[in-house]
C-alpha positions in Angstrom: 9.7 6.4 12.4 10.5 2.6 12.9 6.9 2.0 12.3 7.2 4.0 9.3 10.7 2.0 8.2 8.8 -1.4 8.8 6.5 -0.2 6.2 3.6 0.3 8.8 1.6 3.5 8.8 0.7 5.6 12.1 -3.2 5.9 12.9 -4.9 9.4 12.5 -4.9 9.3 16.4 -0.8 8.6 16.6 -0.4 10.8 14.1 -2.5 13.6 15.3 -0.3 13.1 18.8 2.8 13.6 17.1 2.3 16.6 15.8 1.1 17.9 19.1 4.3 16.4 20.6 6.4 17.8 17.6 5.1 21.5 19.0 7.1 21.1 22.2 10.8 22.4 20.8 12.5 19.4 22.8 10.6 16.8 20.9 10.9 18.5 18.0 14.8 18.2 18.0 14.9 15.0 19.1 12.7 13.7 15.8 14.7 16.2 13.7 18.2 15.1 14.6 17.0 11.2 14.1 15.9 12.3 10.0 18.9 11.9 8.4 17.4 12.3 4.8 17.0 9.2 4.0 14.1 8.1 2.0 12.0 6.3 4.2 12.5 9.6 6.3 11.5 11.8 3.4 8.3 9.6 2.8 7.4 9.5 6.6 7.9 13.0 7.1 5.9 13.7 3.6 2.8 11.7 4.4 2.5 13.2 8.4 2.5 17.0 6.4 -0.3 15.1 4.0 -2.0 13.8 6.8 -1.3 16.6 9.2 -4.4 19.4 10.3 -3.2 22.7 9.2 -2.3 24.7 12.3 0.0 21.8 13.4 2.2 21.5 10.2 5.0 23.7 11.0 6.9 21.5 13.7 6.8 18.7 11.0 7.5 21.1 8.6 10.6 21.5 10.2 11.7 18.0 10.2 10.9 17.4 6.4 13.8 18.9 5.2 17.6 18.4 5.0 20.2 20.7 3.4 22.1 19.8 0.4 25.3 18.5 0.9 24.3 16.8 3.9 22.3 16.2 6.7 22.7 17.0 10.8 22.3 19.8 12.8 25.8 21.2 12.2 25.4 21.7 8.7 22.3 22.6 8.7 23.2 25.4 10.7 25.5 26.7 8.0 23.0 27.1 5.6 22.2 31.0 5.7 18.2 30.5 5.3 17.5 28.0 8.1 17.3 30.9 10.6 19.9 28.6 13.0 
C-alpha cells in the first residue's frame, strides 16, 4: 500500500502474490487493520479486485470495505452483517 500511496502501481506478478498471501487469514488481518478507508486505500484496494483472478478475490474483497461511521476492527465488529 505505500507503493500504492506514492502513486506507483504493483506488477501483475506482485499483485498476483498478494492475493495469494491475502488467503492466509494472518496476512489478511494485518492488510485489513492497516486500510483505514482512506482514499488512496479505497483505490488500491479497488484496482487489486480489478486486477485480481477470480478465485482469489474474496481475501481482498475483505479488505475493500469499511463500515460507515468508521473504520477499525472494533467497529467493524458491531456491524450485524460482517459476520465478526
Amino acid at each position: 500500500m505505500r507503493r500504492h500511496r506514492a502513486g506507483e502501481r504493483l506488477t501483475d506478478d506482485e499483485l498476483a502474490w498478494l492475493c495469494l498471501l491475502l488467503t492466509h487469514l494472518p496476512v489478511r488481518d494485518h492488510a485489513w487493520e492497516r486500510t483505514d478507508g482512506r482514499d488512496e486505500d479505497i483505490a488500491f484496494w479497488a484496482e487489486v479486485l480489478r486486477r485480481a483472478a477470480p478465485e482469489l478475490i474474496a481475501a481482498p474483497g475483505s479488505c475493500s470495505r469499511s463500515p460507515p461511521g468508521g473504520t477499525g476492527r472494533a467497529r467493524w465488529r458491531r456491524w450485524p452483517w460482517s459476520g465478526c
